[in-house]
Backbone as CSV, one residue per row, in Angstrom:
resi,resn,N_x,N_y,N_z,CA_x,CA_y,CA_z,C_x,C_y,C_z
1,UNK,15.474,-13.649,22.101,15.666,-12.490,21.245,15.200,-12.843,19.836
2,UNK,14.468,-12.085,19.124,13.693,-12.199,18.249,14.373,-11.587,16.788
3,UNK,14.871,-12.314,15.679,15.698,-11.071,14.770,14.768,-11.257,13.356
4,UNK,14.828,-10.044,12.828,13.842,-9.865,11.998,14.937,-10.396,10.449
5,UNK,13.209,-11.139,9.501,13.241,-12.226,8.729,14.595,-11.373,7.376
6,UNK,15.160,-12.256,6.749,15.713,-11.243,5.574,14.987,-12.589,4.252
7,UNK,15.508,-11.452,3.020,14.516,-11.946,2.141,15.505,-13.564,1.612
8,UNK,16.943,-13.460,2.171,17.598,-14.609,1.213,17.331,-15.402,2.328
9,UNK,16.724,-15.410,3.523,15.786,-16.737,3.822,15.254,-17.510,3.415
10,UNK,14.218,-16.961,2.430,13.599,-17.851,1.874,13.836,-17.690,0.594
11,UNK,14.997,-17.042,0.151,15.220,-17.232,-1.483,13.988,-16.347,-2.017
12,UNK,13.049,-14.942,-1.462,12.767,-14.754,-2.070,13.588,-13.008,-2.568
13,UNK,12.911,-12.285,-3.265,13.135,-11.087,-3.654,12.035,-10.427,-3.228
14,UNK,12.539,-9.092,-3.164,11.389,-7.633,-2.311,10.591,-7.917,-3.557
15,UNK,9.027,-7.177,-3.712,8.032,-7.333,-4.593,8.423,-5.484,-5.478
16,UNK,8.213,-5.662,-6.215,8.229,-4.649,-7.311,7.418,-5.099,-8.020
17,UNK,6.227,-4.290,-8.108,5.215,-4.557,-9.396,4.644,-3.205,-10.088
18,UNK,3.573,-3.540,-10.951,3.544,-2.353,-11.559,1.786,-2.925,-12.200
19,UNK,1.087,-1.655,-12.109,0.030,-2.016,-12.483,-0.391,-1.072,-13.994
20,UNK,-0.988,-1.850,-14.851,-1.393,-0.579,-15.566,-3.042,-0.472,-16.639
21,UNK,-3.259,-2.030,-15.477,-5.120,-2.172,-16.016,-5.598,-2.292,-14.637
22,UNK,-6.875,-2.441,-14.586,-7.701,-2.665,-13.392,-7.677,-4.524,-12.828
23,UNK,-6.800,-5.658,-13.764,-6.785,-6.416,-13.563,-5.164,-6.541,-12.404
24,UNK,-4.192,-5.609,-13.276,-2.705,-5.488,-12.674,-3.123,-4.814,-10.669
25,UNK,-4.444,-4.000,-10.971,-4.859,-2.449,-9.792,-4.875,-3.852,-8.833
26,UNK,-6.193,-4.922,-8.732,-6.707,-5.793,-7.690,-5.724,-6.459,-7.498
27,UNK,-4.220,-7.705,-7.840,-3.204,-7.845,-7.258,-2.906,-6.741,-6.563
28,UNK,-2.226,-5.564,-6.932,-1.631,-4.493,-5.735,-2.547,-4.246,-4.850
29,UNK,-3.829,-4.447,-4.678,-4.443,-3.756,-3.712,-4.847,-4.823,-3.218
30,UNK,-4.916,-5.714,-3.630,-4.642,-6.888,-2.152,-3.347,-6.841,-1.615
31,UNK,-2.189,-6.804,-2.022,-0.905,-6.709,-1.401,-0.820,-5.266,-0.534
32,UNK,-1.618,-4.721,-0.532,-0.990,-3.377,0.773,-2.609,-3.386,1.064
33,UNK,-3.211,-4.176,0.939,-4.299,-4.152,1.902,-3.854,-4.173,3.444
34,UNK,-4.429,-3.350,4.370,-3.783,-3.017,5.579,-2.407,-3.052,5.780
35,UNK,-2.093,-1.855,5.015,-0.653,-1.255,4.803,-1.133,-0.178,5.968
36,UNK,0.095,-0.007,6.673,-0.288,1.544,7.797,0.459,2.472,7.172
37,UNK,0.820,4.012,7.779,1.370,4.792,7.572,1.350,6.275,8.222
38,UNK,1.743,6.676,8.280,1.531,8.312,8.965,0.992,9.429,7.992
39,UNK,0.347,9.915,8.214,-0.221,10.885,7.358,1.014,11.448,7.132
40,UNK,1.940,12.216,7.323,3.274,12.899,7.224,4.083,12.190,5.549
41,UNK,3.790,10.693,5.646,4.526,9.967,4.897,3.827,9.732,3.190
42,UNK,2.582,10.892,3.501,2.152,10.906,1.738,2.891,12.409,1.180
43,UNK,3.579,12.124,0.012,3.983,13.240,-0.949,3.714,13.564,-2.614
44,UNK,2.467,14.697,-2.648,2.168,14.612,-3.779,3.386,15.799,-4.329
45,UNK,4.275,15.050,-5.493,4.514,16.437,-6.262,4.054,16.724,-7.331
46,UNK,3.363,17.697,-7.501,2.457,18.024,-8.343,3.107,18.721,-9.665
47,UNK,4.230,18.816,-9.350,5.003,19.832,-10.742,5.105,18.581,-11.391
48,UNK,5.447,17.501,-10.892,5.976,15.859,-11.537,4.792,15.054,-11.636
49,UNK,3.750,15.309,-11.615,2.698,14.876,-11.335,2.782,13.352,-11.123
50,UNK,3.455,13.155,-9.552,3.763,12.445,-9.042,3.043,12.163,-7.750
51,UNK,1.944,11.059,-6.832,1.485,10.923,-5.814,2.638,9.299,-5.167
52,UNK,3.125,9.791,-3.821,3.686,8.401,-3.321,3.436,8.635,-1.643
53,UNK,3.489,7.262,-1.337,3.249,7.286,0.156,4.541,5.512,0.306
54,UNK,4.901,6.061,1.731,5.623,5.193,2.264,5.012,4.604,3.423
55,UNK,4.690,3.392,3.160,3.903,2.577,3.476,4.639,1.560,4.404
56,UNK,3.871,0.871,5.692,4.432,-0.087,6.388,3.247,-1.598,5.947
57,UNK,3.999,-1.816,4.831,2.566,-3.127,4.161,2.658,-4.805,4.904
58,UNK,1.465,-4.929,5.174,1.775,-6.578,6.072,1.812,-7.555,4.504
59,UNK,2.278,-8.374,4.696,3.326,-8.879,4.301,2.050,-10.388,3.225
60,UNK,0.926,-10.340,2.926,-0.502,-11.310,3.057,0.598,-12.339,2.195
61,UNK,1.554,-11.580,1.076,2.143,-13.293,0.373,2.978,-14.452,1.028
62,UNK,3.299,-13.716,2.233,3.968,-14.791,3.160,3.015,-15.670,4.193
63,UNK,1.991,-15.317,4.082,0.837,-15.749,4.902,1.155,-17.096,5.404
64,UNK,1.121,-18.090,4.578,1.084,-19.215,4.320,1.891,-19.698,4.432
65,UNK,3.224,-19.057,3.931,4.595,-20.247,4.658,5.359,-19.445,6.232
66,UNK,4.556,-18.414,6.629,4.576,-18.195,8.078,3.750,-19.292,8.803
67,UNK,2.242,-19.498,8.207,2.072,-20.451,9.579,2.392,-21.964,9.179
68,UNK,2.943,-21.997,8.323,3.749,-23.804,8.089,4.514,-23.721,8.896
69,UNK,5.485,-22.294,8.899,6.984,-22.930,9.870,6.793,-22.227,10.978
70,UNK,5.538,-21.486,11.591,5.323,-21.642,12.884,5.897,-20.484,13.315
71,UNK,6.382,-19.314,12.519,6.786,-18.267,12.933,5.922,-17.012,12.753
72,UNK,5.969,-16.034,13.361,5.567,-14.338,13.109,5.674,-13.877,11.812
73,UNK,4.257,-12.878,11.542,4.411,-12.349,10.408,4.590,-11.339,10.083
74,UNK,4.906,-10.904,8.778,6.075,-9.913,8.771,5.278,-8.219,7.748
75,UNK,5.756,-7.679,8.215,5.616,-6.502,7.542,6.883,-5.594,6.714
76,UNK,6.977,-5.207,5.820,7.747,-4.408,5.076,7.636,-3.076,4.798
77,UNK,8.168,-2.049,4.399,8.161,-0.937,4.181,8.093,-0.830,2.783
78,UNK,7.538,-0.403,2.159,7.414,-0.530,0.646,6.808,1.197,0.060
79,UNK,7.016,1.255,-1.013,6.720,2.450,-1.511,5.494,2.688,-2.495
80,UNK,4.372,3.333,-2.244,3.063,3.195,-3.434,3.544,4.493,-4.140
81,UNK,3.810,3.932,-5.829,4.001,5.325,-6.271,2.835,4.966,-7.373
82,UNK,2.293,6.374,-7.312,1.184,6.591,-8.439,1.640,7.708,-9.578
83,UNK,1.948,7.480,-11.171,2.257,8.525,-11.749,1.440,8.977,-12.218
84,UNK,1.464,10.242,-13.289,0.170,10.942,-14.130,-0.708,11.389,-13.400
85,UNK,-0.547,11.796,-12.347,-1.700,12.111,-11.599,-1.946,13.954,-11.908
86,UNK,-3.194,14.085,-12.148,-3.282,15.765,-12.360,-3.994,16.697,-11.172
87,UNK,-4.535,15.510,-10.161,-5.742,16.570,-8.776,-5.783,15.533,-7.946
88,UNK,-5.830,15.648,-6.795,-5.219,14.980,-5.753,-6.643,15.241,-4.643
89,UNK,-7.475,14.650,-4.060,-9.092,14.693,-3.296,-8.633,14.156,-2.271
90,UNK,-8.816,14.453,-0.737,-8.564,13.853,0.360,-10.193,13.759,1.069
91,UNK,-10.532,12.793,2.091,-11.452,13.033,2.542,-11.336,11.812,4.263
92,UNK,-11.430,12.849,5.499,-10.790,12.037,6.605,-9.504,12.230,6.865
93,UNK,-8.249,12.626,5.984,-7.010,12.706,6.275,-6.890,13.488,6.464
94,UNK,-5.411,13.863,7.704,-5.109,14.636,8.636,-3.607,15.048,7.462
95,UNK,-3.579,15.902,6.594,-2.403,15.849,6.063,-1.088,16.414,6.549
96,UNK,-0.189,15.979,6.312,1.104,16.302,7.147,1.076,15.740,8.530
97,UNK,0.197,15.357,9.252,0.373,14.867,10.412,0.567,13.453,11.306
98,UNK,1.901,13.727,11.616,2.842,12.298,11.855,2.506,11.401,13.015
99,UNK,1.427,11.990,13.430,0.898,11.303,14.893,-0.827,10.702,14.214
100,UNK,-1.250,11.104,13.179,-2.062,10.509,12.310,-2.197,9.385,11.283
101,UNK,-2.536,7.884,12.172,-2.096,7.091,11.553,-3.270,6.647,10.456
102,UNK,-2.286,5.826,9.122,-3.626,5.652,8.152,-3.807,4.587,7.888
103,UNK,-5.023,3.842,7.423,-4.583,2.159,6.973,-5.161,2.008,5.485
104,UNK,-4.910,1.514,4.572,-5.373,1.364,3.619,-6.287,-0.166,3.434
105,UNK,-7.796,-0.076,3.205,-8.496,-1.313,2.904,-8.260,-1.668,1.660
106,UNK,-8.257,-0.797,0.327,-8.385,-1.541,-0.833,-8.449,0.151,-2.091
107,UNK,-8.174,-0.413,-3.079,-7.740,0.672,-4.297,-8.981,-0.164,-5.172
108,UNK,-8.890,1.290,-6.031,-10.032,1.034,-7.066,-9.459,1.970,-8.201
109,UNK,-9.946,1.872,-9.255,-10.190,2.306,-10.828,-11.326,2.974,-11.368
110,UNK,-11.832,3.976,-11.396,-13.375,4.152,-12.264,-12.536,4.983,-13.572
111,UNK,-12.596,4.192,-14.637,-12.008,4.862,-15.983,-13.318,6.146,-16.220
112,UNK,-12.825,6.800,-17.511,-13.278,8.130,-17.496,-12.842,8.055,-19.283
113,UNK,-13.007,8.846,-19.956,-12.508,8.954,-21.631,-11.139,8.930,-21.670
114,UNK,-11.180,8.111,-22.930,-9.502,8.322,-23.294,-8.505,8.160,-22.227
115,UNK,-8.625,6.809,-21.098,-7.368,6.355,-20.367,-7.662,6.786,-19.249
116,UNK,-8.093,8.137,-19.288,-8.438,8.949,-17.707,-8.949,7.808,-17.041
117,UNK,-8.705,8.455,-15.329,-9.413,7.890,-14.434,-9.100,8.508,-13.192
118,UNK,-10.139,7.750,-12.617,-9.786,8.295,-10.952,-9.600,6.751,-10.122
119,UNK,-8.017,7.133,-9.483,-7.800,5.822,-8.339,-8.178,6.445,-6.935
120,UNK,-9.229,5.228,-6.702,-9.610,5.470,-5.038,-8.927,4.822,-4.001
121,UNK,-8.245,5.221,-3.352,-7.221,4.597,-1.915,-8.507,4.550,-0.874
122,UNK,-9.378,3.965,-0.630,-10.241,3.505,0.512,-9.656,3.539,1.711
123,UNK,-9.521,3.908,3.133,-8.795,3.747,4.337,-9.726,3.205,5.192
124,UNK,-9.230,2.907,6.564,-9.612,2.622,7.289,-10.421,3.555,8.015
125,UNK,-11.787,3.919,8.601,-12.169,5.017,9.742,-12.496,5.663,8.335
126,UNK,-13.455,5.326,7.596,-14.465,6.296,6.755,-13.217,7.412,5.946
127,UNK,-12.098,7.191,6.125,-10.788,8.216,5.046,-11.138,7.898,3.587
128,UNK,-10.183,8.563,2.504,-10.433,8.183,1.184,-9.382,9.284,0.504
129,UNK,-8.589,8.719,-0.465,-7.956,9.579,-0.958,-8.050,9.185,-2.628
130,UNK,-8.971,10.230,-3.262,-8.985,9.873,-5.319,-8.018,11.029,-5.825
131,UNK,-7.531,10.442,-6.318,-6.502,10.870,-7.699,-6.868,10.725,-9.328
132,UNK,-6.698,11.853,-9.330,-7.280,11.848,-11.035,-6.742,11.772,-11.609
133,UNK,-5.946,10.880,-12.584,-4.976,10.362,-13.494,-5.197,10.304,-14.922
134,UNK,-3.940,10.561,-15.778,-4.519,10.470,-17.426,-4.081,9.245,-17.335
135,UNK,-3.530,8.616,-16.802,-3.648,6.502,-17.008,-3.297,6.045,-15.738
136,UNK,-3.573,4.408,-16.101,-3.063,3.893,-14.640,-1.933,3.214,-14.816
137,UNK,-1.431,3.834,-13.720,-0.133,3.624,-13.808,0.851,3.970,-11.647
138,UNK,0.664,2.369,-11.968,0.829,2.476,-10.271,2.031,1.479,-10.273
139,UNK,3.344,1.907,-8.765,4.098,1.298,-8.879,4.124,0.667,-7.301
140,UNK,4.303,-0.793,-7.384,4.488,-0.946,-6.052,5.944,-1.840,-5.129
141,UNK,6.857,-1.017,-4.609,8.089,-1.379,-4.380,8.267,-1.706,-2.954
142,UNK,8.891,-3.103,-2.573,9.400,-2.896,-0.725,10.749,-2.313,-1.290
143,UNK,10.915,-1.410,-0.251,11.879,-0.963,-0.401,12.812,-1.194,1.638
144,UNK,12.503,-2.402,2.264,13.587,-2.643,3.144,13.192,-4.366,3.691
145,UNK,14.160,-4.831,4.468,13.878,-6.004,4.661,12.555,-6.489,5.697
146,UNK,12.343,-7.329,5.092,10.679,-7.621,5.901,11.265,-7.607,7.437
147,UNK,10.374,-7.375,8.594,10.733,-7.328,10.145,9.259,-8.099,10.836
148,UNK,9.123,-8.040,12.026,8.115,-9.056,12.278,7.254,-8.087,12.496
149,UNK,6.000,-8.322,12.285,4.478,-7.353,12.559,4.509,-7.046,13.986
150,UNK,4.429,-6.011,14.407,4.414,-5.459,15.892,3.671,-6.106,16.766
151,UNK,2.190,-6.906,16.225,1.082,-7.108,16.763,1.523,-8.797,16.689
152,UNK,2.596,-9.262,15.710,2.953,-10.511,15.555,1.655,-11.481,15.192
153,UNK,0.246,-10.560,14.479,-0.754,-11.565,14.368,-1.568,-10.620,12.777
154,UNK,-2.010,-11.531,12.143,-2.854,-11.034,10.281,-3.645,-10.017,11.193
155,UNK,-3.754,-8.841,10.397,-4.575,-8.170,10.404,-6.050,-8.363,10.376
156,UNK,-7.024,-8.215,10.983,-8.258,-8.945,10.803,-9.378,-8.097,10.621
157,UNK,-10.541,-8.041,9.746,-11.808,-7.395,9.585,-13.292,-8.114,9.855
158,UNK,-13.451,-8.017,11.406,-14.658,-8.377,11.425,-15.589,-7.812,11.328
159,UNK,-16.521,-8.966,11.189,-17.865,-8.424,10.272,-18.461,-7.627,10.912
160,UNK,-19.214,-6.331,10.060,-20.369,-5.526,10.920,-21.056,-5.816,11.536
């Protein structure tokens, strides 16, 4: 029987970060690089000009002291919140739909005048979701205890 990892295992704490240059953007977007999710589980509110998705993120900072001690790696549930956002672009996504799964490859930045910008969520299967923001300003939270990856193996991208 297999019981899933908790964080005072290893003495660490859930990740909470916060980005708010394009140097803060590339840490977070290596950390939910092949994050999954259900299309169902993105919510823009637009009165709050608020974009978040609840994310199932593999776990890449444990990488390394998973295969020292020879165990499974882990995935978390964590929360991508994006604030300031004013227009919301989908392209490939099935929105609202919970049987539509998504993966995220990697986030980007293209600034614009005065702070603006647009963040690109890249997916897996040709998807893409840009947000047009008056700054960057991205938050990234686990919000439950890490559990073991379903597939129990790193996510992998082979080459074209």
């Amino acid at each position: 029987m297999s019981q899933d990892a908790k964080f005072e295992d290893g003495g660490e704490r859930p990740l909470r970060l916060m980005a708010v240059d394009t140097d803060d953007l590339q840490v977070v977007s290596s950390l939910v690089q092949d994050a999954v999710f259900p299309a169902s589980e993105i919510q823009w509110l637009a009165s709050q000009r608020r974009f978040a998705i609840l994310l199932n993120r593999f776990r890449w900072e444990d990488v390394p002291q998973a295969e020292r001690r020879g165990r499974n790696f882990e995935r978390v549930q964590a929360v991508l919140l994006i604030q300031d956002v004013v227009k919301v672009q989908s392209q490939g996504v099935q929105k609202g739909d919970a049987d539509t799964i998504l993966s995220i490859l990697s986030m980007s930045f293209v600034p614009a005048e005065d702070g603006m910008g647009r963040l690109e969520l890249t997916l897996a299967g040709d998807g893409a979701i840009a947000l047009e923001v008056e700054s960057l300003d991205v938050v990234l939270k686990d919000v439950t205890r890490p559990y073991v990856a379903p597939s129990k193996r790193a996510p992998g991208h082979p080459d074209a």
